[in-house]
C-alpha positions as CSV (number, residue, x, y, z in Angstrom):
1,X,-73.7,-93.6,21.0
2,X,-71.6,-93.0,18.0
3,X,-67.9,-92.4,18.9
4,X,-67.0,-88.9,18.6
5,X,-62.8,-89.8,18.3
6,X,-62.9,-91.2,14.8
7,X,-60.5,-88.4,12.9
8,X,-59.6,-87.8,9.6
9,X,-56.5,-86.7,7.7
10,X,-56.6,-83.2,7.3
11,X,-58.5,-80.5,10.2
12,X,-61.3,-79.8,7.4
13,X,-62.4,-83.2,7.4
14,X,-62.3,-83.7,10.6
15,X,-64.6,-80.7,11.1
16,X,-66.8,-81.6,9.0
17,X,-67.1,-85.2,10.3
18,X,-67.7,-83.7,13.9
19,X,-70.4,-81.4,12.2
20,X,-72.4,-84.9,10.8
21,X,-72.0,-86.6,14.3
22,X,-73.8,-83.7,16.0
23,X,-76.4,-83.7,13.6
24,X,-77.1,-87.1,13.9
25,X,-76.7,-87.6,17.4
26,X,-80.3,-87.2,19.3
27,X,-81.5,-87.3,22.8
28,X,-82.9,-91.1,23.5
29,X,-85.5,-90.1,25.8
30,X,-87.6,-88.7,23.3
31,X,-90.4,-90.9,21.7
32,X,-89.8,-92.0,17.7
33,X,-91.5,-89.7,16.1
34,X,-89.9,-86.9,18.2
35,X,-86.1,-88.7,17.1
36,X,-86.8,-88.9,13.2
37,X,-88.3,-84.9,13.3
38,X,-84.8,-83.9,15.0
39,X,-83.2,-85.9,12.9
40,X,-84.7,-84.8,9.2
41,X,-84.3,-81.3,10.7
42,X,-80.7,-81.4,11.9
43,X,-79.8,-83.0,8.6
44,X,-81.2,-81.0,6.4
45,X,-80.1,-77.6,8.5
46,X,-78.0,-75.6,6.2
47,X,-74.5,-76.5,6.6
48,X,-72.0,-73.8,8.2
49,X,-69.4,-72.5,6.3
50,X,-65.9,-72.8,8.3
51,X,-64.7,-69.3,7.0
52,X,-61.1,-69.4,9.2
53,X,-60.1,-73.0,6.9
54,X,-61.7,-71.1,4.1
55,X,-59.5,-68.1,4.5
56,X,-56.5,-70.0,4.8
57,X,-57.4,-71.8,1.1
58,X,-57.6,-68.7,-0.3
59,X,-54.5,-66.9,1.0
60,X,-52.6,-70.2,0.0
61,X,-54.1,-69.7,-3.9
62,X,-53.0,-66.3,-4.1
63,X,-49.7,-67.0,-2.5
64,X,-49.5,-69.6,-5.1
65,X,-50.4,-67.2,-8.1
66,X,-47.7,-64.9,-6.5
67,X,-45.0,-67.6,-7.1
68,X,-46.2,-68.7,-10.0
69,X,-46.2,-65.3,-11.5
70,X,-43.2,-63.9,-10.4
71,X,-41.1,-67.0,-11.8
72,X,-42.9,-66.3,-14.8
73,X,-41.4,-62.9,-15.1
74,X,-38.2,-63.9,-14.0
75,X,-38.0,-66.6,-16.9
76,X,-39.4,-63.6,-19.7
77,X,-37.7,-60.8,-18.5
78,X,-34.2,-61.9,-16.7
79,X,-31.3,-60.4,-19.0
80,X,-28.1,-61.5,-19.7
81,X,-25.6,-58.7,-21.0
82,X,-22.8,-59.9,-22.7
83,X,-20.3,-56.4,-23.7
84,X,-16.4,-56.1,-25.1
85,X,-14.1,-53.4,-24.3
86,X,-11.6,-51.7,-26.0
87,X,-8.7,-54.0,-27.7
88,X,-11.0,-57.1,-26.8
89,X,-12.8,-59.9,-29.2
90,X,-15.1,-62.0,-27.9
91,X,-16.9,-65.5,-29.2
92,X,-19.6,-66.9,-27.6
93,X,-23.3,-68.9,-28.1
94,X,-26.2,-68.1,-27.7
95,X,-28.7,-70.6,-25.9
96,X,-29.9,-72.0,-29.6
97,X,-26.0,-72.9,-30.6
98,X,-25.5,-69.9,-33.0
99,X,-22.8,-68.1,-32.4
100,X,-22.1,-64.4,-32.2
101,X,-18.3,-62.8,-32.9
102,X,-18.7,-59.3,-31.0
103,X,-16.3,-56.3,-31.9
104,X,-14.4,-54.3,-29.4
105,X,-16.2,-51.9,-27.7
106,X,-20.3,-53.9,-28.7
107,X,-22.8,-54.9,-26.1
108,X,-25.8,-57.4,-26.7
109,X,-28.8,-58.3,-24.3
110,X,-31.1,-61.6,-24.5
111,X,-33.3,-63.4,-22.0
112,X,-31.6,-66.7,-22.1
113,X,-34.6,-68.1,-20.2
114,X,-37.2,-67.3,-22.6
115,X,-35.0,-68.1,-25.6
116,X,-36.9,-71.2,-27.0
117,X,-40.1,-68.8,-27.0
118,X,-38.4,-65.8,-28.8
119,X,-35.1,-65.6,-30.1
120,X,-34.9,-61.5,-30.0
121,X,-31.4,-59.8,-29.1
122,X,-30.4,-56.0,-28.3
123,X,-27.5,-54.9,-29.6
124,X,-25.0,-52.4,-30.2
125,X,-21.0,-52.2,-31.6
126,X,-20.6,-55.1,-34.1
127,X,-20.5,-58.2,-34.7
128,X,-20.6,-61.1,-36.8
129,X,-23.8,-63.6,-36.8
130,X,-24.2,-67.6,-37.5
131,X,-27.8,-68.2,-36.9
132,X,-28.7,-71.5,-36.1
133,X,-32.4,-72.6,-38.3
134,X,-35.2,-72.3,-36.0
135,X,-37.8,-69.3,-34.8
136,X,-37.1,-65.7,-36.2
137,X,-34.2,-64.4,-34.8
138,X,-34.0,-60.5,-34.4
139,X,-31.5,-58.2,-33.8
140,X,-32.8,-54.6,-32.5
141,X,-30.8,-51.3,-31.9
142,X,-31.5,-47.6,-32.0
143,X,-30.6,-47.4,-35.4
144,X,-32.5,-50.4,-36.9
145,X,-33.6,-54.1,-36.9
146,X,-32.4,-57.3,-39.2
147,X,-34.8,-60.5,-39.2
148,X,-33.0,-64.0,-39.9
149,X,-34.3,-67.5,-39.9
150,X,-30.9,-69.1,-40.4
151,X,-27.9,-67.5,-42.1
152,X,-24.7,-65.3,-41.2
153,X,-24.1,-61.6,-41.5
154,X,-22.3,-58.8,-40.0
155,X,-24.0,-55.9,-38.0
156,X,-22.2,-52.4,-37.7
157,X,-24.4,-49.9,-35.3
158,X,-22.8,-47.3,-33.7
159,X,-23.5,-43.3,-33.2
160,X,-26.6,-43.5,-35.4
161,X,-25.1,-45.6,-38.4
162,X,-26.0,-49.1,-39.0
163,X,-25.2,-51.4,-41.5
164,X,-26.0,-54.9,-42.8
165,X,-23.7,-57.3,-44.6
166,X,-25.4,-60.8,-45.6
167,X,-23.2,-63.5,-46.1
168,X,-25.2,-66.6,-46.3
169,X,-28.9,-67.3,-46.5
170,X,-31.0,-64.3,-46.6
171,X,-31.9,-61.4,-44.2
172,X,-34.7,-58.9,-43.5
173,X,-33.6,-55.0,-42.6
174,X,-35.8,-52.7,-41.3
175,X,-35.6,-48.9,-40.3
176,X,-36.7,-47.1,-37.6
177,X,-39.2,-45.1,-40.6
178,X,-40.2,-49.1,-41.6
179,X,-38.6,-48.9,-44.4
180,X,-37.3,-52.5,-45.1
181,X,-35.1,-54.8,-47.8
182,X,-34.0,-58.2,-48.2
183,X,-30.6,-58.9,-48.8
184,X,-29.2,-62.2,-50.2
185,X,-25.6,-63.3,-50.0
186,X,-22.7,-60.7,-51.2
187,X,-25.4,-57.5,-50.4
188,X,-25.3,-54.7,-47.8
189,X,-27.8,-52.5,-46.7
190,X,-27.3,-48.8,-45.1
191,X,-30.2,-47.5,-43.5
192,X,-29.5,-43.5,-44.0
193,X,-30.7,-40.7,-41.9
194,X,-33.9,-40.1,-43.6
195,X,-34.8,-44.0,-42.7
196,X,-34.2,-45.3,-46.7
197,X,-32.1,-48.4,-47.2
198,X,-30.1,-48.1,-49.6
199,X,-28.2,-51.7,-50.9
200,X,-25.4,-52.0,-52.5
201,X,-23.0,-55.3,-53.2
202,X,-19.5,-56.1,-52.0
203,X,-17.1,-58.2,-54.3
204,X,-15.7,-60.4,-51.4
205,X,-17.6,-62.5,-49.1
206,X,-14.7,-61.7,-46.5
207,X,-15.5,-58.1,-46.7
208,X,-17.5,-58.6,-43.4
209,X,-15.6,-61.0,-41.0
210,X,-12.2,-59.3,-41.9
211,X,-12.5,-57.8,-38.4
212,X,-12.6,-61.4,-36.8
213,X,-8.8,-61.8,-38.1
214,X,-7.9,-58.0,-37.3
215,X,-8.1,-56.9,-40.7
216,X,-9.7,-53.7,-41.1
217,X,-10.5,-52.2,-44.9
218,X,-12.0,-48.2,-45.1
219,X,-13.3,-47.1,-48.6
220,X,-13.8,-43.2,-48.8
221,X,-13.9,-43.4,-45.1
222,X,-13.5,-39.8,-42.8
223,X,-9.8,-39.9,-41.6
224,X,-11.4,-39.0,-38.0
225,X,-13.7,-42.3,-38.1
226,X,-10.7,-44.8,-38.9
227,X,-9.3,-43.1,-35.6
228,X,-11.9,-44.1,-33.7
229,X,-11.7,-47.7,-34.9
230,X,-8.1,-47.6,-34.4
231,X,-8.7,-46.1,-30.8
232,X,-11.6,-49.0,-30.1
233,X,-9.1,-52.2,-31.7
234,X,-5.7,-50.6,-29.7
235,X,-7.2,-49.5,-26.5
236,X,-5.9,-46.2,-26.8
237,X,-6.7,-42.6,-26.7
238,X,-5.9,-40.4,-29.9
239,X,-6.0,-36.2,-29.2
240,X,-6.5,-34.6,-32.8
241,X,-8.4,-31.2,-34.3
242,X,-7.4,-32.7,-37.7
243,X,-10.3,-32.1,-40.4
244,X,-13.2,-34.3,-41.0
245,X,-13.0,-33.6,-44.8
246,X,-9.8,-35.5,-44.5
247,X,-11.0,-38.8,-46.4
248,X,-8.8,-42.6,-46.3
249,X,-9.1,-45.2,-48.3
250,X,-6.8,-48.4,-47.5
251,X,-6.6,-51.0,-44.5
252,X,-4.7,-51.6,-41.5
253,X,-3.7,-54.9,-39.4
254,X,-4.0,-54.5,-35.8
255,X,-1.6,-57.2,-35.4
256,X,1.0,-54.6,-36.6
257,X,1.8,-52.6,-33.3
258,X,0.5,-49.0,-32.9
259,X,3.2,-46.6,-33.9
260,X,3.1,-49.2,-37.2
261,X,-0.4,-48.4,-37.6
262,X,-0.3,-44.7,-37.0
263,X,2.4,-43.8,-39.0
264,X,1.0,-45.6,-42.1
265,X,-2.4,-43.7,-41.7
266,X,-0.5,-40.5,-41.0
267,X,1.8,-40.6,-44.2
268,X,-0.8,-40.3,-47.1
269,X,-1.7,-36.7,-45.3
270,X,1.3,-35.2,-44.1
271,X,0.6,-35.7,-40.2
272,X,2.6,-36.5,-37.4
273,X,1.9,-37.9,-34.5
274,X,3.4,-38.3,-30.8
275,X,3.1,-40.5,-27.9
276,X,2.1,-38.9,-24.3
277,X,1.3,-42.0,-22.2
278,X,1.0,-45.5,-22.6
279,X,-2.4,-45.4,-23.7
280,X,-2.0,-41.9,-25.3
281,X,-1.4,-40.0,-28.3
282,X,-1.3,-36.9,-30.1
283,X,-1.9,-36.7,-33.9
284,X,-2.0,-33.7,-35.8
């Protein structure tokens, strides 16, 4: 008699082992020929198909592909949001090592996870590049794209304007029309309302990064937009109805205090301008 309690290591095997035994195991009394035609029948009989371990397998797959899955979409999609506010800087790196001056009041998104696969960033505000050589490293907002493979420029993109300076290496801009350039060191590109780039090139290779050391030049510039730039580097508020065909040319420091500031941009036009709150002021 063949000793049922040998056991595997797992319930399957030991199923199946128990499902031999039987087969094989026959009634003594019978006469030979009887033994071996019980015998070739039992082992030959189709086997069964244990359909609870079965079951379990496949629930344990899918569970699997579930995990598997789902960490894949964490890695692609998680987002890291990186933002400044008013009056604020901000330098930091990216995952790569290239490093990324932001402007007051700029946001940026990535997917620090899935970096080493693509090396694509949202963004909006300003800021000042140094790409690290490697993969093509994008830079997306409403208002247009830029393409670098390793090389520093500045991005401006707010309320629908965007603008490209390229300081070192070369750099791809694209509209939202597909209209595109490539700009080389000393160029800008402005992509205008109808989607056409046009380039033009700046004397000074500090033109760009003057921001970084709160320097801020304005060349035929609407007096209401160097507000707003004064208003996003002072983290204040400015109330004015003054005229938007009032156009500045010049530069500021925003290391010189407010009132400073406001006064010299007042003078050239004959406005005055008075403080309400801490944060506040009236200019007209």
């Amino acid at each position: 008699m063949i000793d049922k309690n040998l056991h595997s290591d797992n319930d399957l095997g030991n199923e199946m082992f128990d499902d031999f035994l039987n087969k094989v195991e026959v009634d003594h009394n019978k006469t030979k020929e009887d033994v071996w035609k019980q015998l070739e029948n039992n082992i030959y009989e189709k086997p069964t198909v244990n359909r609870r371990m079965l079951n379990r397998y496949a629930y344990s797959i899918a569970a699997a592909l579930v995990i598997l899955f789902s960490a894949f979409a964490f890695l692609k999609y998680y987002t890291l949001t990186v933002n400044t506010n008013k009056g604020q800087h901000l330098v930091f790196s990216l995952p790569d090592g290239s490093k990324v001056s932001l402007n007051a009041e700029s946001t940026i998104k990535y997917h620090p996870y899935w970096w080493r696969f693509s090396r694509q960033i949202d963004f909006e505000g300003e800021a000042f590049f140094e790409v690290e050589k490697g993969k093509v490293f994008q830079v997306g907002s409403s208002a247009g794209k830029t393409f670098v493979l390793g090389t520093s420029f500045n991005i401006y993109s707010r309320d629908g304007d965007y603008n490209v300076d390229c300081i070192t290496g070369k750099v791809k801009v694209v509209s939202p029309e597909k209209f595109e350039v490539i700009l080389t060191p000393s160029y800008s590109a402005s992509i205008q309302t109808n989607g056409k780039i046009y380039v033009s090139k700046f004397s000074s290779q500090m033109k760009s990064s003057e921001w970084i050391n709160n320097m801020f030049s304005f060349t035929s510039v609407p007096l209401i937009e160097v507000l707003k730039e004064v208003e996003r580097q002072f983290n204040i508020e400015i109330e004015t109805n003054i005229s938007s065909e009032l156009i500045y040319t010049g530069h500021f420091s925003a290391n010189r205090n407010i009132e400073e500031t406001l006064d010299l941009l007042c003078k050239p036009f004959g406005l005055q301008f008075e403080k309400i709150s801490i944060q506040k002021y009236r200019l007209n």
